[in-house]
Each structure stands twice: as structure tokens, then as C-alpha cells.
C-alpha positions in Angstrom: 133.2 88.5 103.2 130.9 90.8 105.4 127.4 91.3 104.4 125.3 94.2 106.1 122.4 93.3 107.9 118.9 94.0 105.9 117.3 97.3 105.9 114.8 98.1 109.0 111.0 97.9 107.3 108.5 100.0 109.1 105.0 98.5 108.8 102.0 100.9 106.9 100.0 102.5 109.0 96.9 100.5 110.1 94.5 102.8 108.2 96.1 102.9 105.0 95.3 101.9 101.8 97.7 98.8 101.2 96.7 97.5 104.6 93.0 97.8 103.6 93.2 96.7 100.5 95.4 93.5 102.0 93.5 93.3 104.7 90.2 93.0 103.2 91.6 89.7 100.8 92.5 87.7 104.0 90.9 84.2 104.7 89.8 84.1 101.1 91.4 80.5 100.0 93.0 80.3 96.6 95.0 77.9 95.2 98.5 79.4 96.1 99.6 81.5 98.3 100.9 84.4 95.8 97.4 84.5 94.6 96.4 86.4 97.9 99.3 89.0 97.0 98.2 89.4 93.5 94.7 90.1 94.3 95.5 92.6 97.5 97.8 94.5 94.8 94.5 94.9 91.8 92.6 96.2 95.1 95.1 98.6 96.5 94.7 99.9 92.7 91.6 99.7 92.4 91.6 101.8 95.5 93.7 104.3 94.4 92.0 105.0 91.0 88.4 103.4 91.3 88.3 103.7 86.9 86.7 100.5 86.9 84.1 98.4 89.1 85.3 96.1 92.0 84.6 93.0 90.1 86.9 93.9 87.5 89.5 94.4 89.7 89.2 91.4 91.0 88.5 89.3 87.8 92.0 91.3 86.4 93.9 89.3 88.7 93.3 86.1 87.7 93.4 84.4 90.7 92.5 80.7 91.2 90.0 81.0 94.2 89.0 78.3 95.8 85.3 79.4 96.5 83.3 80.7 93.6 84.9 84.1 92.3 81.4 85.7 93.2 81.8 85.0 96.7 84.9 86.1 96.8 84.0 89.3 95.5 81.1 90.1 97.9 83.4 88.5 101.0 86.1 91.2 100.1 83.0 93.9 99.3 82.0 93.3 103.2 85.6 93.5 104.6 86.1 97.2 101.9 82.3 98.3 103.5 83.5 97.2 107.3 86.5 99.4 107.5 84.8 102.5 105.9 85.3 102.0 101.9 81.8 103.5 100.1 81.7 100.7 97.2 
């Protein structure tokens, strides 16, 4: 049996929104790794639609941080305001 080989993926752009919004969750430990993924998702949405404030975006996603959720949230409110997001 022959299987084709995977589908070329083409990386986002460097200045879009999922890589910002990935981007700006980086370093911050949590207990597992999917965590990280779960959290850059609610702040690509929360990107997109802005209904509600950061912190609820953040608290949504129930992750299991390692640090205190608060510093979590103004770590990731440094790395939005460092590549150009107005909070």
C-alpha cells in the first residue's frame, strides 16, 4: 500500500495575528504542554474580536500556569504591547 507524502504547510506570516497571539504565550510555564496551545488559541480570539478584557481571555482557558495567573497575564500584556497591540 502507497501513502502520499503530507501536505506542504506554509508558515503565517511573521506579523500576523496567530503568530502574535502565539508568540506573545511563549516561556510562560504551565503544567502541560497543550496548555500553551489552548491559551495562544483564547488570545488569537481575543485578538480577533476584543468583546471581552484580556484577563478574561486568559482566565477562559483554563490553563494550569505554573506562575501565578496574574503574572501570566501582565507577562503576555508586555509581549501583546511589545509587538504593537494597544491593550
Amino acid at each position: 500500500m502507497t501513502t502520499k507524502p503530507p501536505s506542504a504547510v506554509e508558515p503565517a506570516p511573521t506579523d500576523s495575528l496567530e503568530q502574535t497571539a502565539y508568540a506573545s504565550v511563549q516561556g510562560i510555564p504551565t503544567r502541560e504542554p497543550h496548555d500553551l496551545d489552548r491559551l495562544g488559541y483564547n488570545i488569537w480570539l481575543w485578538l480577533m474580536y476584543r468583546r471581552d478584557p484580556l484577563e478574561l481571555a486568559v482566565r477562559s482557558a483554563h490553563v494550569r500556569f505554573g506562575i501565578p495567573a496574574e503574572e501570566a497575564i501582565s507577562r503576555i500584556a508586555a509581549q501583546l504591547k511589545a509587538r504593537g497591540v494597544q491593550l
